[in-house]
Backbone as ProteinMPNN parsed JSONL, in Angstrom:
{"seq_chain_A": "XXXXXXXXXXXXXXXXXXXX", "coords_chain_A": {"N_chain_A": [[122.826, 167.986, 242.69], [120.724, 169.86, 240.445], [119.772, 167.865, 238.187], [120.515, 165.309, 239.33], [118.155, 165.134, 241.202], [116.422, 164.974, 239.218], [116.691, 162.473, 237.8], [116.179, 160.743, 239.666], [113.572, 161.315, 239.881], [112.515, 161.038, 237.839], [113.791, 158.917, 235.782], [113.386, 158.132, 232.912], [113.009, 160.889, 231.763], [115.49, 162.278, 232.096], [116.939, 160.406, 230.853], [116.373, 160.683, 228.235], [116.955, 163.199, 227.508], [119.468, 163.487, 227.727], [120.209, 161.038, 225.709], [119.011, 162.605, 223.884]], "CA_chain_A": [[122.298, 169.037, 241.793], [119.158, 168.933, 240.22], [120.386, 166.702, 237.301], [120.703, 163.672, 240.33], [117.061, 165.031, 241.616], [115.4, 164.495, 238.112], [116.677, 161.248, 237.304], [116.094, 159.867, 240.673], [111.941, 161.506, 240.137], [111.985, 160.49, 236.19], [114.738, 158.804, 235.052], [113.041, 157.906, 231.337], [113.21, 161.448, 231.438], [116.676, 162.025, 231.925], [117.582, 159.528, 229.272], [115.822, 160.911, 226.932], [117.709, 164.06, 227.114], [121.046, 162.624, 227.747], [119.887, 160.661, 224.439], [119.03, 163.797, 222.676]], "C_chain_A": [[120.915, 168.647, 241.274], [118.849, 168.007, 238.962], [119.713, 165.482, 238.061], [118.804, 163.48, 240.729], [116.005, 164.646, 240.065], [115.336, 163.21, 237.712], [116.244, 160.377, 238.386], [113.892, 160.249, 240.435], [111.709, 160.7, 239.008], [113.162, 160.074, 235.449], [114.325, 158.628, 233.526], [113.261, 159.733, 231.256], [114.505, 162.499, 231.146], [117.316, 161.614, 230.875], [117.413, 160.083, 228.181], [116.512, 162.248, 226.601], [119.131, 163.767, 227.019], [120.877, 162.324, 225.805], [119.919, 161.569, 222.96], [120.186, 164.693, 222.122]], "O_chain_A": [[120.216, 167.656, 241.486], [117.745, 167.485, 238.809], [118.742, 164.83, 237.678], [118.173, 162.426, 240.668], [114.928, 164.054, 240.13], [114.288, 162.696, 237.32], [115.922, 159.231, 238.072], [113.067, 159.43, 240.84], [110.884, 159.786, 239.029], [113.568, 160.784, 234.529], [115.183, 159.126, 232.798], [113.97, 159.891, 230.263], [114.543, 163.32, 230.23], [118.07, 162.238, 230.128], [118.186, 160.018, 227.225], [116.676, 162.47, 225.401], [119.758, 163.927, 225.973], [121.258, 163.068, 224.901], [120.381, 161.475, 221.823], [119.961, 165.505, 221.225]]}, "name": "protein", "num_of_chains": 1, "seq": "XXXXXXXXXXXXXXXXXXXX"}
């Protein structure tokens, strides 16, 4: 999904929502 494709381009950005 594109979850897997974002964290694999930007994972800090990932986290940071996860985080949020």
């Amino acid at each position: 999904a594109l979850i897997h494709k974002t964290v694999r381009v930007k994972p800090q950005l990932y986290f940071s929502k996860v985080s949020s």
